[in-house]
C-alpha positions in Angstrom: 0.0 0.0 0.0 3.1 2.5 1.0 4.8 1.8 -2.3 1.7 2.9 -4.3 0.6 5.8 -2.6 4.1 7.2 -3.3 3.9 6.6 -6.5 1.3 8.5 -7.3 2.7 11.7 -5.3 5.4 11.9 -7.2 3.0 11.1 -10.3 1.0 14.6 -9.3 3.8 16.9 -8.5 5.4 16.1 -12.0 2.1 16.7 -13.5 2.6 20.6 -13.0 5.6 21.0 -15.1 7.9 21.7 -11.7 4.7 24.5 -10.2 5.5 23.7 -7.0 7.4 27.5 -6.5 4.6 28.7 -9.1 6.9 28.1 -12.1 5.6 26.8 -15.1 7.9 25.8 -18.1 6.6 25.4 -21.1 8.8 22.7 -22.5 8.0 20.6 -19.3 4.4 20.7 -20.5 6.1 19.5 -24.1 6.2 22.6 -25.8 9.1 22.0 -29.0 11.3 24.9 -29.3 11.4 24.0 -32.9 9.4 26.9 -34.4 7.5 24.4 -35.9 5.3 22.5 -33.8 2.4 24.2 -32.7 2.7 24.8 -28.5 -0.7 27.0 -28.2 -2.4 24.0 -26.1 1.1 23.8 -23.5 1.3 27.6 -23.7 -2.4 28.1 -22.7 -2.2 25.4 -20.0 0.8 26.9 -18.1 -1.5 30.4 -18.6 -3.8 28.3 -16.5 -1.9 27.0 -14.0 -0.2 30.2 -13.4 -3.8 32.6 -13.4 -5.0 29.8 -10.8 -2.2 29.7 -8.5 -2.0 31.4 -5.0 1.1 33.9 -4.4 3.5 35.0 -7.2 3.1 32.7 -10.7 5.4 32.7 -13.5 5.5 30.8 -17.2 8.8 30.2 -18.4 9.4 30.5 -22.0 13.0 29.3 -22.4 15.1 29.6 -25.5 13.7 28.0 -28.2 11.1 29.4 -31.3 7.7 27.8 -30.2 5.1 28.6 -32.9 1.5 29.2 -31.6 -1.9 30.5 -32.7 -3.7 32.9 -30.6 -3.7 32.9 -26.9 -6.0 34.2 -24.9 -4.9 34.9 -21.0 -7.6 36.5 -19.4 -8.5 36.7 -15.7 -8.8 37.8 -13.1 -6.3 35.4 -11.7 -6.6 34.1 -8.2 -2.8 35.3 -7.1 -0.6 38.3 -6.0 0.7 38.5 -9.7 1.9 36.8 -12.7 5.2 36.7 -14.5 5.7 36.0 -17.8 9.2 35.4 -18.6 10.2 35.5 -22.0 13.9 33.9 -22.3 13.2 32.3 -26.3 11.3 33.5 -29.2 7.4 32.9 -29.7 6.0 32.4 -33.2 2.7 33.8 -34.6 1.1 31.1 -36.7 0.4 32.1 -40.4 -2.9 30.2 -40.9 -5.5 33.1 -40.3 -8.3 31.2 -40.0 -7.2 30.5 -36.6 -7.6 33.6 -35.4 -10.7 35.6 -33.9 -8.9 38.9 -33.5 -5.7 39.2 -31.7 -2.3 36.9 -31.1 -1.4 37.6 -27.4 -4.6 39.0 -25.8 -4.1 39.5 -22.0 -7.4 40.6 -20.3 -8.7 42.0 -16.9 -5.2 40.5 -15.4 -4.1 43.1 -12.0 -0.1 42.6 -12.1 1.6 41.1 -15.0 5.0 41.7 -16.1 5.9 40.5 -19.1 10.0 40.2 -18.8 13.1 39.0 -20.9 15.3 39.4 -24.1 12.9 36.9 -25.9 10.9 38.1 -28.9 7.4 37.5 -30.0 7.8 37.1 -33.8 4.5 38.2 -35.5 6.0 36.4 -38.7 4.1 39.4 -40.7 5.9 39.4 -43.6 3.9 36.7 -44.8 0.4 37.9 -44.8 0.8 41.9 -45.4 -0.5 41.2 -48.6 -3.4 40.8 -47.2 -4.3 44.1 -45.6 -6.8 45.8 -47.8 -6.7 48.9 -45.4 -5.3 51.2 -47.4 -8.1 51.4 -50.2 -10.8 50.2 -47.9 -12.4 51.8 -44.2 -14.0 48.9 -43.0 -11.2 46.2 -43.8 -10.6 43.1 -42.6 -8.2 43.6 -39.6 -5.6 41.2 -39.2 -4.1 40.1 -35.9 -2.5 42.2 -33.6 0.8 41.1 -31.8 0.3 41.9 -27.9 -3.3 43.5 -26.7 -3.8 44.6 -22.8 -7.2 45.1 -22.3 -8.7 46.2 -18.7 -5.4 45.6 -17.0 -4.1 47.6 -14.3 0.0 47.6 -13.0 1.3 45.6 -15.8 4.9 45.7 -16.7 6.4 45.3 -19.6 10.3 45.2 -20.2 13.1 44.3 -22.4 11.8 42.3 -25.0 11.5 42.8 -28.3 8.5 42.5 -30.8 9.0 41.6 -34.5 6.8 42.2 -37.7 3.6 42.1 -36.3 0.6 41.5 -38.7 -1.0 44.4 -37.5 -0.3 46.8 -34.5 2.6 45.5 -32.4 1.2 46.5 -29.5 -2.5 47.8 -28.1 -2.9 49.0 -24.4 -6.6 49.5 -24.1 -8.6 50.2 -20.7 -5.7 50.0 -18.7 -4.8 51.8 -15.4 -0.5 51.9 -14.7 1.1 50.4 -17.7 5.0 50.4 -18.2 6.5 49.7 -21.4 10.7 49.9 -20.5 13.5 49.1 -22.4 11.6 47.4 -25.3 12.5 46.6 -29.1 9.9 47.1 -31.9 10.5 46.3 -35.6 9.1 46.4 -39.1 10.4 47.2 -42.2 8.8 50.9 -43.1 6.9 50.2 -46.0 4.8 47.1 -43.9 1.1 48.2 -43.7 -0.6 49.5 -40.3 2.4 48.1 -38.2 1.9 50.6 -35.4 4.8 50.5 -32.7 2.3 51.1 -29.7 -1.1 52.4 -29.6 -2.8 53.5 -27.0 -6.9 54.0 -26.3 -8.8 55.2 -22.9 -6.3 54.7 -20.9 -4.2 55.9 -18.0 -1.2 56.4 -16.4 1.1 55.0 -19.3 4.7 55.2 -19.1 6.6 54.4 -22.1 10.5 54.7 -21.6 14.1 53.9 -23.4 12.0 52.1 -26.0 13.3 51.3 -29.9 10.3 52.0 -32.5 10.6 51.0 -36.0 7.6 50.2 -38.0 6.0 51.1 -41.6 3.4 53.2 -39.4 3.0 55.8 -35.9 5.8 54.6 -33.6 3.4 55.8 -30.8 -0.1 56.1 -31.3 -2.4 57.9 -28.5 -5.9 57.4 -29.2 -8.8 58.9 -28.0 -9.4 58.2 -24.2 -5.2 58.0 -23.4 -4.9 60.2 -20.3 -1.4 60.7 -18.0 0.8 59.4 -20.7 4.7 59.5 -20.1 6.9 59.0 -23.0 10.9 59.8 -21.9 13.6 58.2 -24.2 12.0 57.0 -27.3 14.0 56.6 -30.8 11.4 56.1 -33.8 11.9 55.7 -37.4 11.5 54.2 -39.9 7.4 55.4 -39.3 5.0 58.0 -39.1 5.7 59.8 -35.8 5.2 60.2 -32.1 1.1 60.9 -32.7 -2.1 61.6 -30.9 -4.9 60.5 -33.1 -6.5 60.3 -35.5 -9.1 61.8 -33.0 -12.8 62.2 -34.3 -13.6 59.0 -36.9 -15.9 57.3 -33.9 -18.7 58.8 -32.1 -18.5 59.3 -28.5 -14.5 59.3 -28.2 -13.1 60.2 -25.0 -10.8 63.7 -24.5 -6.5 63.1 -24.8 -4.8 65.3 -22.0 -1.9 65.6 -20.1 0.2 64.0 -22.7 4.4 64.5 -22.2 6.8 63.7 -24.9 10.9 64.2 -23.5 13.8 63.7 -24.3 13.2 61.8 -27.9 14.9 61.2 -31.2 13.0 60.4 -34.3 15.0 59.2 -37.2 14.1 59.7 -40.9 10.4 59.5 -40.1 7.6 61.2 -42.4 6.2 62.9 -39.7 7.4 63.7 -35.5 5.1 64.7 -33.2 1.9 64.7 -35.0 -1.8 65.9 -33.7 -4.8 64.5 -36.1 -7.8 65.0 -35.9 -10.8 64.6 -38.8 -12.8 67.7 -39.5 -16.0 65.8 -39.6 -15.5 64.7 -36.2 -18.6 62.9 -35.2 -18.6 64.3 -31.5 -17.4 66.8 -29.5 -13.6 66.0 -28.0 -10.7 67.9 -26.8 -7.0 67.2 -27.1 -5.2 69.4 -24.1 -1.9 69.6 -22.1 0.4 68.4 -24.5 3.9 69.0 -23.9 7.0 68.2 -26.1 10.4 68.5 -24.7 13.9 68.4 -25.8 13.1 65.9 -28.8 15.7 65.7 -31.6 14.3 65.8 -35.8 17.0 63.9 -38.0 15.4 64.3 -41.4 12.0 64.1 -40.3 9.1 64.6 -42.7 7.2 67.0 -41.2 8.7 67.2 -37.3 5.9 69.6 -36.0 2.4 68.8 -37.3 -1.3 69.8 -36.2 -3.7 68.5 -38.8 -7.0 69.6 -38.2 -8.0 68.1 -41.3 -6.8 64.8 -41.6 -8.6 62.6 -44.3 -6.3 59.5 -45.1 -8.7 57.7 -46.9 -10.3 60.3 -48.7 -13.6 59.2 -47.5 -14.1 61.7 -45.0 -15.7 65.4 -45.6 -15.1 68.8 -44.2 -18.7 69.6 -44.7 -21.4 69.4 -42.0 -22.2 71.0 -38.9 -21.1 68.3 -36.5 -19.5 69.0 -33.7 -15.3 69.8 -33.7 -12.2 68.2 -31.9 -10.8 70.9 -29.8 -6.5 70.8 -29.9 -5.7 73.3 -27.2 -2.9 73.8 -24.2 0.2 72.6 -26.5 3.4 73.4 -25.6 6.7 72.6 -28.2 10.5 73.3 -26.2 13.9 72.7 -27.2 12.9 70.6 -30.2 16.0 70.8 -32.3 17.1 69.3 -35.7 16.8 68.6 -39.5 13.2 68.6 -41.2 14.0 66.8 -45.0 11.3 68.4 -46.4 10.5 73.0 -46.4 7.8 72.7 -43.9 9.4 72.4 -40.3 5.8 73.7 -38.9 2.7 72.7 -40.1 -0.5 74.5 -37.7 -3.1 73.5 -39.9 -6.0 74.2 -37.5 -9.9 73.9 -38.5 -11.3 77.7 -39.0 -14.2 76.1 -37.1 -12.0 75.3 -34.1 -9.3 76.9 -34.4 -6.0 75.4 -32.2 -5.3 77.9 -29.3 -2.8 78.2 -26.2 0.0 77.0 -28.7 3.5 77.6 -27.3 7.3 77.4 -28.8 10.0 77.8 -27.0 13.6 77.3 -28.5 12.2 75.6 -31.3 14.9 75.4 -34.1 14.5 72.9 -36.9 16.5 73.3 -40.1 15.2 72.1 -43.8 18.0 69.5 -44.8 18.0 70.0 -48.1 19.1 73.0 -50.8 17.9 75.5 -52.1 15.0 75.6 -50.3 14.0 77.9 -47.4 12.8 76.7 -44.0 9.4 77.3 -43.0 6.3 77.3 -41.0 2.8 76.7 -42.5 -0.2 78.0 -40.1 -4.0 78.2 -40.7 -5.7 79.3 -37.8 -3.4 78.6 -34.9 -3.0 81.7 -32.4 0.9 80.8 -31.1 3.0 82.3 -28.6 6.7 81.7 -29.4 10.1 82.7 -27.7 13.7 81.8 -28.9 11.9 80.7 -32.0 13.2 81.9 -35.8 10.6 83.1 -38.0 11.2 80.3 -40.7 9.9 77.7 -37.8 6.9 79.7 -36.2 3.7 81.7 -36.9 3.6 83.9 -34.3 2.5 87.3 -35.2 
């Protein structure tokens, strides 16, 4: 009787994959770090071991490539927190059909870090050929790498995401999210590759961070409130930006937004405000402050467009209510623009952009024979240390 009973202890605590300290290695579930075999089952089965564990919880991903479809890790979970340490590479299945939405979607989780020098590879290249976004509004979205939705002190640090399909990275309805140290890269002609974007939420702190994608590094959507960006390098893509703000009804106001201490590279625009000028509710963009941010070749390093119309679907007739860009504040933003237009204030004569400041702004056109300047359309700005090629003032 002994002999059996202790057999099947031992049977148990091996069953766990080694969870006895809350540890859950994937390849002890038998995971193959082949990059071919699909591990979403021993993925999702650490996820749930780990979410239902007491105390601290962590999945190991060691080195290896472990392919997967999506994954869905939502909560709440019963512990303190979860870990999720990411020591190999995960893959993002090609085969679409598998997919609902998203790759990684982590929901309603209360502290996560996600930690490690691993990547998660969206494989992209693949299947951009298949985003018909460009010619059409109401396209057929295809998944995006990493989504947070509804979580609050999440952390995430140090590892590096890799042609995404779609958006690298979405942080939606989240309270307290860090994003530190991380890697993001996509060749800058991939479609709708978005670094990270950002939508109603709070208390986001993005820091030391390497963008490169074919669209906005950083994209702060309607609803993104106490937003910290410090030490960001982007380019290739289109810019540090807030918006495009006024497509949906019922958005939420953008404020107290700070940009510091920034480089963007060769990107077609830097720090960007859109908005659409048939907004379809009322909504106000405020306290936004850029500071000490380097232009090397930038398209257009200072832009507020009022009357942004990518798809050439939208109108600037109609009565509806306007998006309000007010309280911004430009100083020390230095550099080369590579094309005339260092400043573009193209404000809505409707709403037009007020409480605009520059301070030591002073952004050269790179190229010849070609004055620097500033293009404004009703934008009252108050400027000091500023040249008249890179302001408006009166």
């Amino acid at each position: 009787g002994k002999k059996e009973e202790k057999k099947e202890e031992k049977k148990e605590s091996g069953d766990a994959a080694s969870g006895a300290d809350g540890t859950y290695d994937i390849t002890k579930l038998g995971a193959k770090p082949d990059g071919k075999t699909d591990c979403t089952k021993e993925v999702e089965e650490a996820w749930a071991s780990a979410c239902g564990g007491t105390g601290k919880n962590t999945i190991v991903i060691p080195k290896g490539d472990f392919l997967t479809g999506p994954l869905n890790f939502t909560g709440p979970c019963k512990g303190d927190s979860v870990t999720i340490k990411l020591d190999g590479n995960l893959l993002s299945s090609n085969d679409l059909a598998k997919y609902k939405a998203n790759w990684i979607e982590i929901m309603r989780i209360k502290k996560l870090t996600i930690t490690g020098k691993g990547t998660l590879d969206g494989q992209g290249k693949a299947v951009w050929g298949k985003n018909s976004c460009a010619k059409n509004y109401n396209c057929k979205i295809l998944p995006n790498t990493l989504v947070l939705d509804f979580c609050d002190d999440a952390l995430i640090e140090g590892i590096t995401l890799l042609n995404a399909k779609f958006f690298h990275m979405n942080i939606y309805e989240c309270k307290g999210v860090t994003v530190k140290d991380v890697t993001i890269t996509a060749p800058g002609d991939s479609p709708n590759t978005d670094g990270i974007h950002i939508g109603d939420s709070s208390k986001v702190t993005i820091t030391d961070t390497t963008i490169g994608t074919g669209d906005d590094c950083i994209s702060i959507g309607p609803g993104s409130t106490g937003l910290n960006i410090t030490g960001v390098t982007c380019g290739p893509g289109h810019g540090i930006s807030v918006g495009s703000l006024g497509r949906y009804k019922d958005e939420k106001d953008v404020t107290d937004i700070t940009v510091k201490n920034c480089v963007l590279k060769k990107s077609t625009n830097g720090l960007r405000i859109k908005s659409y000028e048939d907004a379809k509710s009322p909504l106000t963009a405020s306290k936004l402050t850029y500071e000490n941010v380097k232009m090397e070749d930038v398209g257009y390093p200072i832009i507020i467009d009022q009357k942004y119309c990518p798809n050439k679907i939208c109108t600037s007739k109609g009565d509806s209510a306007r998006v309000t860009v007010k309280d911004v504040t430009f100083r020390n933003i230095t550099g080369t623009s590579s094309t005339p237009e260092a400043v573009s204030l193209l404000c809505s004569d409707k709403q037009p952009c007020n409480g605009v400041t520059m301070n030591d702004v002073k952004i050269e056109y790179s190229g010849t024979n070609n004055k620097t300047m500033a293009v404004c359309t009703n934008a009252k700005v108050t400027a000091k240390g500023v040249s008249e090629a890179n302001t408006c003032a009166a």
